[in-house]
Steps between C-alpha positions, in 0.01 A plus 500: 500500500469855443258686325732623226514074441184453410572628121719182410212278559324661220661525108697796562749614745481710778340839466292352192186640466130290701236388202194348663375237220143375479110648440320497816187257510359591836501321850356149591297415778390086527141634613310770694623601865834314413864596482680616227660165269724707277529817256541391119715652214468426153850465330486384129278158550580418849369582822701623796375503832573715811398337803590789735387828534838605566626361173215669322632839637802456416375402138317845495753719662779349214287714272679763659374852654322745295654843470827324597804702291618378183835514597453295799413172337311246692708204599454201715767678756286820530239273557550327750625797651189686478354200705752498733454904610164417503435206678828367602452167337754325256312421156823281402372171486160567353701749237722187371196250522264764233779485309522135476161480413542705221273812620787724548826540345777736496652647224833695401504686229825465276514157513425211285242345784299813454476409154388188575232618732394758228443192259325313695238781652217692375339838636112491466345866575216581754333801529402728259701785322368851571713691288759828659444620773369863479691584814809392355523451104833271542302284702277201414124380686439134565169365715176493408212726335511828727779371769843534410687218720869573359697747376795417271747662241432434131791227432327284768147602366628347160647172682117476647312567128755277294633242753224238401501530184830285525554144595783571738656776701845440242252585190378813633870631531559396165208684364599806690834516375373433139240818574767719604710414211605797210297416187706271273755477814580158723289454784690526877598262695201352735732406746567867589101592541409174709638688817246793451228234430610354803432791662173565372331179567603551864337860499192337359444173719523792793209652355292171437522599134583162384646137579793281416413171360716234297555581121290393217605187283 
């Protein structure tokens, strides 16, 4: 199997964009001096467990690359790319086995799975807001008190303030469409924003500014 493959195993088809899934809990260790026993996500009420450090990596580097451009989105093809310039290994198998485990999935906007993914995810911020950046007044701060850890364009800064205030990732679309609507006028259709959402939530797992997790009830 080819790289360009490893999209089908996931809920879109290929060139869909990577979504790492899950809240981090920390690594496990059965007692002092011993081995590593496994990393653990949190996703909804379950616990997933990553007994390699190689999976783990792979968990993180989903989240994509800071800085990357927005018009290069991250997907699990440029992915396992990446790791294959770098350290001429195939990530194949252990790409398709995250994803069966439900800690990554791949998404493409424009269709209805997308939709389905949107309805049954949340975004939950981290970080703190820090308001424009005096550098560059079209830009946004995210990190903590004094150290600016991400810099991002206001749209996404929104997705970031008003994301959790939603139940799901569908929601938020909805309410940004209704926001946007003329006064007295017919809100758009959410369909057409959940691309640019999309978008943003990939641009803000690369800067650690949040976490996917499963939708509220």
């Amino acid at each position: 199997m080819n790289t360009g493959d490893v999209a089908t195993a996931g809920r879109g088809a290929p060139g869909g964009l990577l979504l790492p899934v899950g809240h981090y809990l920390g690594a496990v260790y059965p007692g002092p001096g011993e081995p590593l026993a496994h990393h653990r996500l949190r996703i909804g009420d379950s616990v997933v467990r990553l007994f390699s450090e190689e999976e783990f990596g792979l968990w993180v580097l989903a989240h994509g690359l800071p800085g990357r451009p927005v018009d290069q989105p991250w997907t699990p093809s440029a992915l396992a790319e990446s790791v294959r310039r770098r350290d001429r290994r195939d990530v194949t198998p252990l790409l398709h086995e995250l994803l069966a485990e439900g800690a990554l999935a791949v998404v493409t906007p424009g269709t209805e799975e997308a939709v389905a993914f949107a309805r049954a995810h949340r975004f939950r911020s981290l970080l703190t807001g820090l308001g424009i950046s005096p550098d560059d007044p079209g830009r946004f701060l995210l990190g903590l008190i004094g150290q600016p850890l991400a810099v991002v364009d206001e749209p996404t800064y929104e997705l970031w303030q008003w994301a959790p205030l939603h139940g799901n990732i569908w929601d938020v679309c909805r309410a940004l469409v209704e926001i946007d609507a003329e006064p007295g006028g017919r809100p758009g259709d959410p369909h057409l924003v959940l691309g640019d959402v999309l978008g943003g939530l990939q641009a803000l797992l690369a800067n650690s500014a949040g976490y996917l997790d499963e939708a509220r009830s």
